[in-house]
C-alpha positions as a Markdown table, in Angstrom:
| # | Residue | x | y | z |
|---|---|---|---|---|
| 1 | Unk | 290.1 | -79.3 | -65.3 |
| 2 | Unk | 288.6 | -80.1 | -68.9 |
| 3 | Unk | 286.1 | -77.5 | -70.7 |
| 4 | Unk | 283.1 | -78.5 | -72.5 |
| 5 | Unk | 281.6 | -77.1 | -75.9 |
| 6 | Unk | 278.2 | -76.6 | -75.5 |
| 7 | Unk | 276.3 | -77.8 | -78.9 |
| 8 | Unk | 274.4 | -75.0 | -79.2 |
| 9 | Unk | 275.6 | -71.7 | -78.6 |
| 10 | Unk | 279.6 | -72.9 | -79.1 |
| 11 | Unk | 280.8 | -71.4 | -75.7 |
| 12 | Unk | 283.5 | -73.0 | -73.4 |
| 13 | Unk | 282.9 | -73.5 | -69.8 |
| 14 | Unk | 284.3 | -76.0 | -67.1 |
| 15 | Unk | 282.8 | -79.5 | -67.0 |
| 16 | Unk | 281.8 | -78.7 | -63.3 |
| 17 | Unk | 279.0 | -76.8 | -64.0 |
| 18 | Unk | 275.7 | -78.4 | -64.9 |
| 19 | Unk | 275.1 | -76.3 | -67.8 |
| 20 | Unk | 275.8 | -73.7 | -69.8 |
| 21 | Unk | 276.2 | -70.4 | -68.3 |
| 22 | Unk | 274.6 | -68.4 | -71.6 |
| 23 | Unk | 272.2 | -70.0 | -73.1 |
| 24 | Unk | 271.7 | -72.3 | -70.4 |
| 25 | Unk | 271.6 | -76.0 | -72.3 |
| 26 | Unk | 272.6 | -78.6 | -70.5 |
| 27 | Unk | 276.0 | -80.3 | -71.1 |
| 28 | Unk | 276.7 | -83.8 | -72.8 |
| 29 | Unk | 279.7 | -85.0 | -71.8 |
| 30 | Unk | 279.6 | -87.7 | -74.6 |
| 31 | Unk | 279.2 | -85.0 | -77.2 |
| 32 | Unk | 281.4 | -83.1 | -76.3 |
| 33 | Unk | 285.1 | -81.8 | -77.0 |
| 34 | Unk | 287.6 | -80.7 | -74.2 |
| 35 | Unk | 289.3 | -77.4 | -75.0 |
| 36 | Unk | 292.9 | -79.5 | -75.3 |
| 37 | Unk | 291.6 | -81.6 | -78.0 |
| 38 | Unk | 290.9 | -78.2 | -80.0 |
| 39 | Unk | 294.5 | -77.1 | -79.9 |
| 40 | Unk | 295.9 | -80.2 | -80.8 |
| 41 | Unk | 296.8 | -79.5 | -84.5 |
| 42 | Unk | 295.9 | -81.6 | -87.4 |
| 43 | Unk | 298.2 | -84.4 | -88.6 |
| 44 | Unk | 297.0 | -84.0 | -92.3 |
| 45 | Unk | 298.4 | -80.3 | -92.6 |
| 46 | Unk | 295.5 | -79.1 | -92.1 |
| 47 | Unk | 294.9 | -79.1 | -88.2 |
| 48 | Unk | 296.7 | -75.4 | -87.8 |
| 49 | Unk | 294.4 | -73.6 | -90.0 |
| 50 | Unk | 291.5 | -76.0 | -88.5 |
| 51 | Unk | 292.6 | -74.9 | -85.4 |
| 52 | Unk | 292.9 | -71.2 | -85.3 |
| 53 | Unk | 289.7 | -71.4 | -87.0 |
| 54 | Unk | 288.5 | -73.1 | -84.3 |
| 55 | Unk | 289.0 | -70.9 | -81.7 |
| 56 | Unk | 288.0 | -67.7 | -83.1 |
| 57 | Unk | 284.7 | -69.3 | -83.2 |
| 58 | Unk | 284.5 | -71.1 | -79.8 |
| 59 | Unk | 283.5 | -68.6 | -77.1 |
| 60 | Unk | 285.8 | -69.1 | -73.9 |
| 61 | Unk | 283.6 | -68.1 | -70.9 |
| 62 | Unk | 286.3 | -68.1 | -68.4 |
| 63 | Unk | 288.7 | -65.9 | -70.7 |
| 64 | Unk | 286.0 | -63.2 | -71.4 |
| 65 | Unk | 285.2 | -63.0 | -67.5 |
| 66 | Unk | 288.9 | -63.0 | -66.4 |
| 67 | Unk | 289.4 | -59.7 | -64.8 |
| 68 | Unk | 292.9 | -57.7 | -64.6 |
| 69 | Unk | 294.5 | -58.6 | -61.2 |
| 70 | Unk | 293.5 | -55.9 | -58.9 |
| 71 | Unk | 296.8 | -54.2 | -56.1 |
| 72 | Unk | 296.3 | -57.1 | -54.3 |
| 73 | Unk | 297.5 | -59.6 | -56.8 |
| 74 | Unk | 294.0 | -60.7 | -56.8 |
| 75 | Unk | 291.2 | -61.6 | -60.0 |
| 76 | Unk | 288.1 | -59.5 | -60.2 |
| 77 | Unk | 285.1 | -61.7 | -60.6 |
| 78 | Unk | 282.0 | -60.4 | -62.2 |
| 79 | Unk | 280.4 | -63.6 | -61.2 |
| 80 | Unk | 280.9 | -63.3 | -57.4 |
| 81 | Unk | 280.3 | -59.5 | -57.4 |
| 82 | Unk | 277.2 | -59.8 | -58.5 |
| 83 | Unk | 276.1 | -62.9 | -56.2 |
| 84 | Unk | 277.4 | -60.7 | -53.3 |
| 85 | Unk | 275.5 | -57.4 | -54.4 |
| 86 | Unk | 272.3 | -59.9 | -54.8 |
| 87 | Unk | 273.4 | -61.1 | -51.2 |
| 88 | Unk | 273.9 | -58.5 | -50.0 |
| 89 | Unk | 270.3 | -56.5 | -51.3 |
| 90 | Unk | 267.6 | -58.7 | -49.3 |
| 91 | Unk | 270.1 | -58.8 | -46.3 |
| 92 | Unk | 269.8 | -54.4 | -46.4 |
| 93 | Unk | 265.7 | -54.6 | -47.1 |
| 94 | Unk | 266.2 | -57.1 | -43.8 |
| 95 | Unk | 267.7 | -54.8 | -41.6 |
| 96 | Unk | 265.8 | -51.6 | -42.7 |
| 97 | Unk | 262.3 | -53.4 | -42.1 |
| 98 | Unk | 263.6 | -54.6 | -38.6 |
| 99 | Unk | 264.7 | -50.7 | -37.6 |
| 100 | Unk | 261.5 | -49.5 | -38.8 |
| 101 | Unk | 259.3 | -52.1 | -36.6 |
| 102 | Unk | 261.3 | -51.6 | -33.5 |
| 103 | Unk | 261.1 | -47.3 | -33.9 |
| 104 | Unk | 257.4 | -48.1 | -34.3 |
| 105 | Unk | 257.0 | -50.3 | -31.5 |
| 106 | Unk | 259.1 | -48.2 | -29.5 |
| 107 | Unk | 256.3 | -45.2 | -30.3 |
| 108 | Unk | 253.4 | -47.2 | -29.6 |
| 109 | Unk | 254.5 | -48.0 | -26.0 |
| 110 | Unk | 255.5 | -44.3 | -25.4 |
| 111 | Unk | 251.8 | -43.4 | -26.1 |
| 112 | Unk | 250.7 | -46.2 | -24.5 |
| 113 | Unk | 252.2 | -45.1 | -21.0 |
| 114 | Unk | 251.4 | -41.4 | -21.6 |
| 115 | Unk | 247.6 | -42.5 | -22.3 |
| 116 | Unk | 247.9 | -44.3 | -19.2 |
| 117 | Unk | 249.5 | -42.0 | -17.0 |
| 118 | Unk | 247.7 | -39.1 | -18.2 |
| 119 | Unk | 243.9 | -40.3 | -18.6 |
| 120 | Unk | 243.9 | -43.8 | -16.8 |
| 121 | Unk | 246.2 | -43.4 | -13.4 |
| 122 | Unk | 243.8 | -40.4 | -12.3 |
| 123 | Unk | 240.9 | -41.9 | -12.2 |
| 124 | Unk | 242.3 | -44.8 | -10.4 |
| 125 | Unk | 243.0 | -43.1 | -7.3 |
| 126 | Unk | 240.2 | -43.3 | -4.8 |
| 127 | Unk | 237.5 | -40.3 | -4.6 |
| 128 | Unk | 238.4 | -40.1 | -0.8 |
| 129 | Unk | 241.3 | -38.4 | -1.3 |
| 130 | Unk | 239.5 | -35.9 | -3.1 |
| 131 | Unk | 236.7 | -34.7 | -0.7 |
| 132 | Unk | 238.5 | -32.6 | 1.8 |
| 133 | Unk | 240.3 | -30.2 | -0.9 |
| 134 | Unk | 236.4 | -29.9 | -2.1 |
| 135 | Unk | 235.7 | -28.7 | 1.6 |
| 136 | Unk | 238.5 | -26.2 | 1.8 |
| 137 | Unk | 237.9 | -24.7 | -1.2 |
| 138 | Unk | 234.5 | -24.0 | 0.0 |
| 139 | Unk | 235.4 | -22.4 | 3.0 |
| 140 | Unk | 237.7 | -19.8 | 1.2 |
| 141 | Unk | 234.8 | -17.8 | 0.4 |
| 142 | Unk | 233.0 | -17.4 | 3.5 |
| 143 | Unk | 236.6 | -15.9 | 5.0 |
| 144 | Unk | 236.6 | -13.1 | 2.4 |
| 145 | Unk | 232.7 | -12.6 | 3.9 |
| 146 | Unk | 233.2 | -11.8 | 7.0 |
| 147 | Unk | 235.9 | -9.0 | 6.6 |
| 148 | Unk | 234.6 | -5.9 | 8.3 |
| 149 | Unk | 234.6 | -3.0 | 5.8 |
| 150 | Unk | 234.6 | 0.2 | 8.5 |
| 151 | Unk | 232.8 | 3.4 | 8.1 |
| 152 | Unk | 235.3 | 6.4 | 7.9 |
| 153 | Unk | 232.9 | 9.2 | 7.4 |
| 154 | Unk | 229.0 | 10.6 | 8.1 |
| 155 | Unk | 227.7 | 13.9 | 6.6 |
| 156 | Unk | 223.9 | 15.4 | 6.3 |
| 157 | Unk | 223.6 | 17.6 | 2.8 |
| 158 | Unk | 220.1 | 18.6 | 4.0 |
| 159 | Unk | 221.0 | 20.1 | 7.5 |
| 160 | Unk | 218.1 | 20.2 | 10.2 |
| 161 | Unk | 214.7 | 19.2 | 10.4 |
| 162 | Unk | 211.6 | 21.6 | 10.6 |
| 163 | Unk | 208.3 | 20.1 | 11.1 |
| 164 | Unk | 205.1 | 22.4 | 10.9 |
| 165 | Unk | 201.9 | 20.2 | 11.6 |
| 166 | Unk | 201.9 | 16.8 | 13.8 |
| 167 | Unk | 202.6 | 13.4 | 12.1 |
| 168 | Unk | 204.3 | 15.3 | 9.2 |
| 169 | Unk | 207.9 | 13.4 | 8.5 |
| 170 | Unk | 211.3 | 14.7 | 7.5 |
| 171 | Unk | 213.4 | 11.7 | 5.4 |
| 172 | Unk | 217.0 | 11.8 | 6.6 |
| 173 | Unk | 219.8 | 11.9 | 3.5 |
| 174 | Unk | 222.6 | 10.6 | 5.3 |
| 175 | Unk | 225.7 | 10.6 | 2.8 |
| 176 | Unk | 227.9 | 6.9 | 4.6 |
| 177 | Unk | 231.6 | 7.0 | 3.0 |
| 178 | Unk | 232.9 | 4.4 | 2.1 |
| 179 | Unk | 228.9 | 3.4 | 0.4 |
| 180 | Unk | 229.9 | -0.7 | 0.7 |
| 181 | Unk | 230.7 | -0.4 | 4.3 |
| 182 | Unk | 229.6 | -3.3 | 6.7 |
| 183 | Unk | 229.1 | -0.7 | 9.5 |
| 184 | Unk | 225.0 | -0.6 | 10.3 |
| 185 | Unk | 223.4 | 3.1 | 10.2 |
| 186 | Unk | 221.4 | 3.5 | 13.4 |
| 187 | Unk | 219.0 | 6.6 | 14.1 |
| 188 | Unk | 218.0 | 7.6 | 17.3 |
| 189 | Unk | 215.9 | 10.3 | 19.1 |
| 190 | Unk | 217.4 | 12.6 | 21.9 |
| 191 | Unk | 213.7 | 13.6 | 23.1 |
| 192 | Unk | 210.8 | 10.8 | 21.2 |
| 193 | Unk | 208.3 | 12.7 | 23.0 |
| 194 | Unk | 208.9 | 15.4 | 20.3 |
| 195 | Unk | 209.8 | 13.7 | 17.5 |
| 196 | Unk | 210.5 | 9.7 | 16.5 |
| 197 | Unk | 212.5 | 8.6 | 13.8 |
| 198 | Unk | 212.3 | 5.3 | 11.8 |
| 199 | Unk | 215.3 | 2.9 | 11.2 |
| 200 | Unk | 215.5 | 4.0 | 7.7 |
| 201 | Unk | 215.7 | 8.1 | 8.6 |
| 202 | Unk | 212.0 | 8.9 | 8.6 |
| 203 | Unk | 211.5 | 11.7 | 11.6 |
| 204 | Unk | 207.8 | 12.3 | 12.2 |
| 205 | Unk | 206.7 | 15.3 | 14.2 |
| 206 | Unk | 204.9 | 14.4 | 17.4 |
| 207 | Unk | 204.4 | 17.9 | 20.0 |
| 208 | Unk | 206.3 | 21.6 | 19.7 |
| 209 | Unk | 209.7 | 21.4 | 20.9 |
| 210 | Unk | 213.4 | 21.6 | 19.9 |
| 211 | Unk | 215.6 | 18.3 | 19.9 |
| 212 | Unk | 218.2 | 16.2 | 18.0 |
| 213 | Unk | 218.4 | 13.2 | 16.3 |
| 214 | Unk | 221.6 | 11.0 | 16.8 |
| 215 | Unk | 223.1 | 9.2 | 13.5 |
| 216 | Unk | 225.6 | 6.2 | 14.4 |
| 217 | Unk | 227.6 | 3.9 | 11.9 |
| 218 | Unk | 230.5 | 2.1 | 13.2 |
| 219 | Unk | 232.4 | 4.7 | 15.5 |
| 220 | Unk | 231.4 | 7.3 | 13.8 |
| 221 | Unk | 228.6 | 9.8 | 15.1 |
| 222 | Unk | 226.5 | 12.4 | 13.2 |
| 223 | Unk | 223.4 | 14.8 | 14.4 |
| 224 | Unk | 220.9 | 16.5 | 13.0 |
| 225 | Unk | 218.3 | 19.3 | 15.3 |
| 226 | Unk | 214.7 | 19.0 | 14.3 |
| 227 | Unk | 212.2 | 22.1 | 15.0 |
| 228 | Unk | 208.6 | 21.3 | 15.6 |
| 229 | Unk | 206.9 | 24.6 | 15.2 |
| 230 | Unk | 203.2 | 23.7 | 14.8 |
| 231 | Unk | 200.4 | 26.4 | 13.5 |
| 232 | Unk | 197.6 | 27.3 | 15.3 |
| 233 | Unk | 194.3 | 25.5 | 14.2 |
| 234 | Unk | 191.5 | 27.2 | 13.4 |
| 235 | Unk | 188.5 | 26.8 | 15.4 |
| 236 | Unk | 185.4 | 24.9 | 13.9 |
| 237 | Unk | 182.8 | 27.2 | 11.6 |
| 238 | Unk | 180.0 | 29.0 | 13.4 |
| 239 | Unk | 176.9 | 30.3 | 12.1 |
| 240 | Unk | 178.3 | 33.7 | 12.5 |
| 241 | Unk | 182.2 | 33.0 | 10.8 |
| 242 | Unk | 180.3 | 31.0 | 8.0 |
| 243 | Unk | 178.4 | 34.0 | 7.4 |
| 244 | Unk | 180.9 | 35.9 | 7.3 |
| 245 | Unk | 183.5 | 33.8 | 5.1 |
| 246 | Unk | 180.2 | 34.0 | 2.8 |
| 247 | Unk | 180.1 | 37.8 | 2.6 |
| 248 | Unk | 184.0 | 37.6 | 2.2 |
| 249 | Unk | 183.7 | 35.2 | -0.8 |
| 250 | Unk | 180.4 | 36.9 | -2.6 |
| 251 | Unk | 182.6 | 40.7 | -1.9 |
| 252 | Unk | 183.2 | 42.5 | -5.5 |
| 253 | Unk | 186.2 | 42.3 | -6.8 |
| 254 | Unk | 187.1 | 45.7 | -6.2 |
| 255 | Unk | 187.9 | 44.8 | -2.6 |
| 256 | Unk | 191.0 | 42.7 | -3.4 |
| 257 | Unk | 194.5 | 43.9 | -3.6 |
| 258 | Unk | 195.3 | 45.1 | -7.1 |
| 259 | Unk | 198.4 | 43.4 | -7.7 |
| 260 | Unk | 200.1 | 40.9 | -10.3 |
| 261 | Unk | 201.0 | 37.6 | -8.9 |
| 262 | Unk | 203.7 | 36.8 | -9.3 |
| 263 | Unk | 206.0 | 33.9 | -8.0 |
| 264 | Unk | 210.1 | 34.4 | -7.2 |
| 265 | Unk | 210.6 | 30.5 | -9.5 |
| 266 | Unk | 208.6 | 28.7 | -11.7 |
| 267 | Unk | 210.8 | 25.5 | -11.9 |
| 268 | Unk | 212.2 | 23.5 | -8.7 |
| 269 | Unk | 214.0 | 20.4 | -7.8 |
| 270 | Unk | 213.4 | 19.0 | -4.2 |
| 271 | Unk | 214.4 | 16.2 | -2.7 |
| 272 | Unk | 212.3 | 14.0 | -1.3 |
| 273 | Unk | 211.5 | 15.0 | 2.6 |
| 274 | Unk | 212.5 | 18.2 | 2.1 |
| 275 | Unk | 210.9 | 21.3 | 1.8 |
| 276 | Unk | 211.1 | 24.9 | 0.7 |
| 277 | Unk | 209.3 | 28.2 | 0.9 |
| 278 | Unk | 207.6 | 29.3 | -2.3 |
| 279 | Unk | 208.0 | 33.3 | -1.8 |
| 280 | Unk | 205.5 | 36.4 | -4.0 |
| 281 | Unk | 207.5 | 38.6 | -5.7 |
| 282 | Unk | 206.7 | 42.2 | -6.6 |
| 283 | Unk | 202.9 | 41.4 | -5.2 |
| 284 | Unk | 202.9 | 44.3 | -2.2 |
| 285 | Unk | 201.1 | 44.3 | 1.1 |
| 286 | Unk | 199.8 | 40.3 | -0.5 |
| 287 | Unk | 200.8 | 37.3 | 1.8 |
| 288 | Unk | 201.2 | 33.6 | 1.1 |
| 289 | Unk | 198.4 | 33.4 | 3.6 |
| 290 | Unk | 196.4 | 35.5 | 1.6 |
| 291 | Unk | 196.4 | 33.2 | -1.5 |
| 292 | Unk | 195.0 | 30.0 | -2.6 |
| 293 | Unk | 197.4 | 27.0 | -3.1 |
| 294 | Unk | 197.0 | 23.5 | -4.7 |
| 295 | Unk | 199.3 | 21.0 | -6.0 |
| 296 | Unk | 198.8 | 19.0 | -9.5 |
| 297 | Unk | 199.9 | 15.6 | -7.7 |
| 298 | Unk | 199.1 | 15.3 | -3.8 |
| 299 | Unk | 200.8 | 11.9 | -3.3 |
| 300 | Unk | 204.0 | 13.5 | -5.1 |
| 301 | Unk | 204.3 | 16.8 | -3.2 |
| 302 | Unk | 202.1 | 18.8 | -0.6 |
| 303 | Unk | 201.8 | 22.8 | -0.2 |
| 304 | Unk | 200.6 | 24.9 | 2.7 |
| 305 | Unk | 200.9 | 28.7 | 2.6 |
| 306 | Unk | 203.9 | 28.2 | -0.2 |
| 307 | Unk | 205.6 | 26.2 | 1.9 |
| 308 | Unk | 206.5 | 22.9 | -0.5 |
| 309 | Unk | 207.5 | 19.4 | 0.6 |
| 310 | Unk | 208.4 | 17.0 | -1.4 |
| 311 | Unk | 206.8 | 13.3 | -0.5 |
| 312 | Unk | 208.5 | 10.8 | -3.3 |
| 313 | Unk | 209.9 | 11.3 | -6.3 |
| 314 | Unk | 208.3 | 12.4 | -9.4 |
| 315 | Unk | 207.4 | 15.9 | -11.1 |
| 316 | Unk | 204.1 | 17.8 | -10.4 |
| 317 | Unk | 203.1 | 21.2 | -10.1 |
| 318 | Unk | 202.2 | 24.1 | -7.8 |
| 319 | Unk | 200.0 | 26.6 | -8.5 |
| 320 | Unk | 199.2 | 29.8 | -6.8 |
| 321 | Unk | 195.4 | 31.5 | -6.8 |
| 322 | Unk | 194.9 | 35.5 | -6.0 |
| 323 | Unk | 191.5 | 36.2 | -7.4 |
| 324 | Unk | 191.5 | 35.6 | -11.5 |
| 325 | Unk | 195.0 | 35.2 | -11.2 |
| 326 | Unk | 196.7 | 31.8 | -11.0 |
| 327 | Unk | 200.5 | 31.3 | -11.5 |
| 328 | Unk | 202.4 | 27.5 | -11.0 |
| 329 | Unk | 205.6 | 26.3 | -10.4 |
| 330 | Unk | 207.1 | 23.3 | -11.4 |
| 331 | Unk | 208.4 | 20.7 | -8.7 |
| 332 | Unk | 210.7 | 17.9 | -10.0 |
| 333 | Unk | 211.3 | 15.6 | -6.4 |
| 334 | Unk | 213.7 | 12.8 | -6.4 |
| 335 | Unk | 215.5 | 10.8 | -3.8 |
């Protein structure tokens, strides 16, 4: 294989390639000098100074990028190491790009099929299905309704009932343990010839007697005695009495008791339908009878002869009358 000089840059390369490997000008063939014909010495005397000259100044391609044979007897070639690592650099960018697709593909069908079983399979299925878990779920509730909550105890704080007048009423504070039982509170009257009571409690007085109201919840059973003990009314005025509750009220002074009136409280609390006995203290031979009594608030509480009864809640006041003298008591009534 002959060697061409290329005309420009003086290197050496093998005729086979097209041009020249450094500075890339094209070979002539017809201008050019095979690397035998530059060894050949002179025959004028001169050709082995030529010669050496010669090829200190040629540039051999092939002997500058002759490697040292490697363990394996073998040249190293700059040439084809670096066409390989140019080979072999797109081929890696190739494979990279084609893992990253397929990891990205792979991801966008996973979400795909969760979207679809999570959001899109659901509402697919028919709403039939769904209707008789909507009606079981409804009925749950009405079970926890109808449990029966029994009643395990009945007491009366206020005791008995006494009734003074006709049509007055006693109010029932019936104390139901436990208070959210389902059990129904039921009054009734052992004698409603002599008193009546109400389905909320109420007992109202109706003739004199003695008997006993009956207080049911559940299987338990509660009583409570009412007393009507009614006052004798006073016979219409006369001439003759009017006269003489005339002279009674126009009497001096000097005819009444001298005492100081005087009450045994002058602040109460009451519940409502009950009733308690206002008493004089320190005021002699004086009665309750004896002294004039009002109340601030009628439709609160009512007095007769001291006697106090409470009628709804609220606070008013009591007061007590003995000729100038006037004393009150305070009545607080709830319920």
């Amino acid at each position: 294989m002959s060697k061409i000089i290329c005309e420009i840059c003086g290197t050496s390369y093998p005729d086979t390639a097209e041009c020249c490997p450094i500075c890339g000008y094209p070979q002539d063939i017809s201008a050019g000098l095979s690397a035998e014909e530059l060894t050949m010495e002179d025959d004028s005397g001169k050709g082995g100074h030529f010669s050496s000259k010669k090829k200190k100044e040629i540039f051999d391609f092939d002997e500058v990028n002759a490697g040292e044979p490697d363990d394996g007897g073998e040249l190293y070639s700059g040439d084809e190491d670096e066409e390989d690592d140019r080979g072999d650099q797109p081929q890696n960018h190739n494979t990279f790009a084609v893992i990253l697709l397929t990891v990205l593909i792979i991801l966008l069908l996973a979400g795909t099929a969760f979207l679809f079983f999570r959001y899109l399979l659901p509402n697919l299925r028919p709403q039939e299905e769904t209707e008789p878990t909507v009606v079981t779920e409804q009925t749950v509730p009405t079970e926890t309704t109808e449990l029966r909550i029994p009643c395990q105890s009945l007491s009366l704080p206020g005791g008995g009932a006494e009734l003074s007048q006709p049509g007055y009423y006693f109010l029932l504070n019936v104390v139901v343990k436990p208070e959210n039982t389902t059990d129904e509170l039921v009054f009734t009257s052992g004698d409603e010839t002599i008193a009546t009571v109400s389905a909320d409690g109420r007992i109202t007085a109706v003739a004199e007697g003695e008997t006993v109201i009956y207080i049911t919840c559940g299987d338990k059973q509660l009583t409570c005695p009412v007393t009507c003990r009614f006052e004798q009314e006073t016979e219409p005025p006369t001439e003759e009495t009017a006269a003489a509750q005339t002279e009674a009220e126009t009497a001096p002074a000097a005819t009444l008791l001298q005492v100081e009136l005087k009450l045994d409280r002058t602040d109460m609390r009451l519940m409502v339908g009950y009733g308690t006995q206002l008493k004089l203290v320190d005021c002699g031979d004086l009665k309750p009878e004896d002294v004039e009594w009002r109340v601030e608030h009628s439709y609160i509480a009512k007095v007769e002869n001291g006697y106090v009864t409470a009628l709804q809640s609220g606070t008013t006041e009591v007061f007590a009358k003995y000729g100038d003298q006037e004393v009150g008591c305070i009545v607080r009534c709830y319920s």
